[in-house]
N, C-alpha and C positions, 0 to 999 in steps of 0.2 A: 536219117531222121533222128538217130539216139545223140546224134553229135550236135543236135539244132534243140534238143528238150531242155527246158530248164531245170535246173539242178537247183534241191533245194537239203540247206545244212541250216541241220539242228544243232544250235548251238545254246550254252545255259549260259542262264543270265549269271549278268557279273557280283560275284562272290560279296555277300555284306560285310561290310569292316568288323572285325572283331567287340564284342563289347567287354570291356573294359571297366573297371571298379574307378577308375581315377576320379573321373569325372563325380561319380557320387559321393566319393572321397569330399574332392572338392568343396563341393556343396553341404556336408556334412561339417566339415570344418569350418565354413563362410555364417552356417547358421551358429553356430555353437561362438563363435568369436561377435556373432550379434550378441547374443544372448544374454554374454558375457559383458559388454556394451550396457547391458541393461542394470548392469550395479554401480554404474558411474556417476548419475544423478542423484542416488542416497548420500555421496560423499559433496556433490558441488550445493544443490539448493538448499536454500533455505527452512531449517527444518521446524518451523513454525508457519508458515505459510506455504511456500511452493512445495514444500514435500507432499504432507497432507493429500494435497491435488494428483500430485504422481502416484503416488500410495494408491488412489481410485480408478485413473487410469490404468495401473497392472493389473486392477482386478477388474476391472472390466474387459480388458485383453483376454484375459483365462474364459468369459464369456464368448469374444470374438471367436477365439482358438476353437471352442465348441460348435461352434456357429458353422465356422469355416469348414468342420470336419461334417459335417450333414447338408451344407449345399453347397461348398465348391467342391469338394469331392466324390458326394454323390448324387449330387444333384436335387436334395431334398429341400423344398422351401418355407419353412418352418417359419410361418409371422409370431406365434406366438413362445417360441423357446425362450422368451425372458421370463417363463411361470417357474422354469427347473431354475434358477440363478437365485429367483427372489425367494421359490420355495426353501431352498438351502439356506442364503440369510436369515430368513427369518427365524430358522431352527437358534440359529448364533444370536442372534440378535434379541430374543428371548430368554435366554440365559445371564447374556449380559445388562437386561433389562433388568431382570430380576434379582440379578448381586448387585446392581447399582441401587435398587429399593433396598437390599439387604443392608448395607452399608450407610446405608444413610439414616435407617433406622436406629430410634433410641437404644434398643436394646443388642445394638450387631456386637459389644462387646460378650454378653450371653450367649445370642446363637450363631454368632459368623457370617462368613460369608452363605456360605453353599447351605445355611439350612434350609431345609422342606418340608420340614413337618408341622403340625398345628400351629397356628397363627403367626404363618410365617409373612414375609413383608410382603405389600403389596403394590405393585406400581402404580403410576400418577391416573394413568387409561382406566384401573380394576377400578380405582376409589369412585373416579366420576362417574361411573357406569353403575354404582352404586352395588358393588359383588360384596357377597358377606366373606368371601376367601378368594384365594387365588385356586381356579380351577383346577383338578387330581389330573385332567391331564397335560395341565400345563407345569404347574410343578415341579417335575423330575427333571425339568429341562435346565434346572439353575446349576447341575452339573455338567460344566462344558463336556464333557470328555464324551456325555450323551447328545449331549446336543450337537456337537461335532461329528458323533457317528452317523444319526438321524439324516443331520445337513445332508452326507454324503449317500447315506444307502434312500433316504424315501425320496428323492428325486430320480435316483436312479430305476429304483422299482417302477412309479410310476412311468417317467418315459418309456419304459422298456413293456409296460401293458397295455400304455397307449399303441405305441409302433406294433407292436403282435398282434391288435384286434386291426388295427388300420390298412397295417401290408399285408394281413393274411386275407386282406377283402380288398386286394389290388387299388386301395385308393389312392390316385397318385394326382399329380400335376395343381391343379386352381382351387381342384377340392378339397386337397388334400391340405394347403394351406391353408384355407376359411374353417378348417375344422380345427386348425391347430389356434387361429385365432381365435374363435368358439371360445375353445378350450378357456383360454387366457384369459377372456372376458369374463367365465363364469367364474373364476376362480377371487378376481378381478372383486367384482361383486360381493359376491361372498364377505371377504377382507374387510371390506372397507361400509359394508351394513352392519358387520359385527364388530363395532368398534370396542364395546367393553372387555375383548377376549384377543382383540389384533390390534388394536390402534387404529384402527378406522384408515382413512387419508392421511393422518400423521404421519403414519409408521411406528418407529421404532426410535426415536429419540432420545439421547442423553444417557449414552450408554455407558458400563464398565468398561475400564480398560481389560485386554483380555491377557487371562492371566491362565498360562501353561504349563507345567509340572515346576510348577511354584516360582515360575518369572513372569510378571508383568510387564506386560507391555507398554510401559510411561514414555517409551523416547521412540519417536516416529523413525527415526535411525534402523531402529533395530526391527519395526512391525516392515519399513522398507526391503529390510534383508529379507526375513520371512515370506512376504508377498510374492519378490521377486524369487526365492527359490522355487516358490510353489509353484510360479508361471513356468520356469527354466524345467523343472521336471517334468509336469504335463505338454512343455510345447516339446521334449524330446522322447518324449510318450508316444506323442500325436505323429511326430517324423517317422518314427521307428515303427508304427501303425501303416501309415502310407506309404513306406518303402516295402512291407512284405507283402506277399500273395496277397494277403489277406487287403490288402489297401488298392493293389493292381482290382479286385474284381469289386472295388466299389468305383473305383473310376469306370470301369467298362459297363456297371451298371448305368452310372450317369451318363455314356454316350450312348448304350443302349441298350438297354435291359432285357427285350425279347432277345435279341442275341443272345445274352447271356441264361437267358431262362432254355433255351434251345440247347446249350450247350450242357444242360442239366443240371445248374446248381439252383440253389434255394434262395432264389433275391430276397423274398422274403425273412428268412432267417439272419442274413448279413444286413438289410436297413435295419432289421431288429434290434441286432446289436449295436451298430454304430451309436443307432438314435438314443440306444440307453448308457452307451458310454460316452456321447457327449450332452448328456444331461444332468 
């Protein structure tokens, strides 16, 4: 009978291949040689028309890139994330509003560009709207160098206190979307009722050139380089983001969250962040 039993062998399953650095290598150098790609069209187009155009497209990309980093990687789907892009501009766009009134005022050989103090110029929006000054808290902003900071830190703040009230109260999926659009709308509103203080539907039109520790930006050549370095360092910001842990467990969130909440980390506190670093 022992010579008739079936016999059964435990055997381990066959060994995974090694991994390997190449491969990301690879892929590291394939992005970075795009990238690189992307300073080609400052030297061919025409830099009175078609540059201009690409100029807007790389800045709109740095949006994409934001974009990309909260719902292709972690699955968050964000209708309204064009309030942190337009928030930012119009911090800049403010500034440069406002040295372009300076400048074109009678007296900018007096008070210059950047001044802010009593009866300083006022743009085309303040006059029709019939303001006796340009608002104290608008003001300050004719210093790029603040308004640059603003652009960056109050979009940032706010995503980052939306995402901590939002994911600390699991709102996730359809809803979590139409609150984001919400958001957009009201803001949306806002803007464009207050036209004596925002430009209303105009926007921001007929602006300065922007001028940075005392070079202006006159030749679209050179606001092209700028653009594109800004994109080239956040798009390898954004790589070096999703190749660490830190990137592994927002992908695992976006396939599946409870798992990873099981496994004990803080979902909430990494959508936090993501949401507030790409805003």
């Amino acid at each position: 009978m022992s010579d008739l039993a079936p016999t059964i062998q435990l055997t381990a399953p066959p060994a995974a291949p090694p991994v390997t650095v190449t491969g990301t290598r690879l892929k590291l150098v394939a992005f970075v040689i795009f990238l690189a790609c992307l300073y080609i069209p400052g030297f061919v187009l025409d830099p009175h028309y078609r540059l201009p155009q690409f100029n807007r497209f790389l800045a709109l990309a740095l949006f994409a890139l934001s974009v990309d980093l909260i719902w292709g990687y972690t699955g968050l789907l964000s209708l309204g994330h064009g309030l942190y892009f337009g928030l930012g501009g119009y911090f800049t766009a403010y500034s440069l509003k406002l040295q372009k009134a300076a400048l074109d005022a009678p007296d900018f050989a007096e008070k210059g560009r950047y001044y802010a103090g009593p009866n300083m110029a006022m743009t085309d929006y303040m006059f029709q709207g019939q303001l006796n000054a340009v608002p104290g808290w608008i003001a300050p902003l004719i210093n790029i160098y603040l308004a640059l900071f603003l652009a960056v830190a109050v979009p940032t703040l706010l995503a980052s206190l939306f995402g901590w009230i939002v994911f600390r109260r699991r709102i996730k999926g359809v809803y979590f979307s139409l609150i984001t659009q919400a958001l957009v709308y009201a803001f949306f509103t806002l803007v464009s009722t207050q036209r004596s203080y925002t430009g209303g539907v105009d926007g921001q039109p007929n602006l300065a050139n922007l001028e940075l520790f005392g070079y202006e930006f006159k030749n679209y050549f050179y606001l092209n380089l700028f653009i594109t370095s800004l994109l080239c360092f956040f798009a390898l910001v954004s790589y070096a983001l999703i190749q660490s842990k830190f990137g592994k467990i927002l992908t695992a969130i976006r396939d599946n969250e409870f798992r990873v909440m099981a496994l004990g980390y803080d979902t909430a506190m990494y959508k936090t962040f993501v949401f507030g670093f790409a805003g």
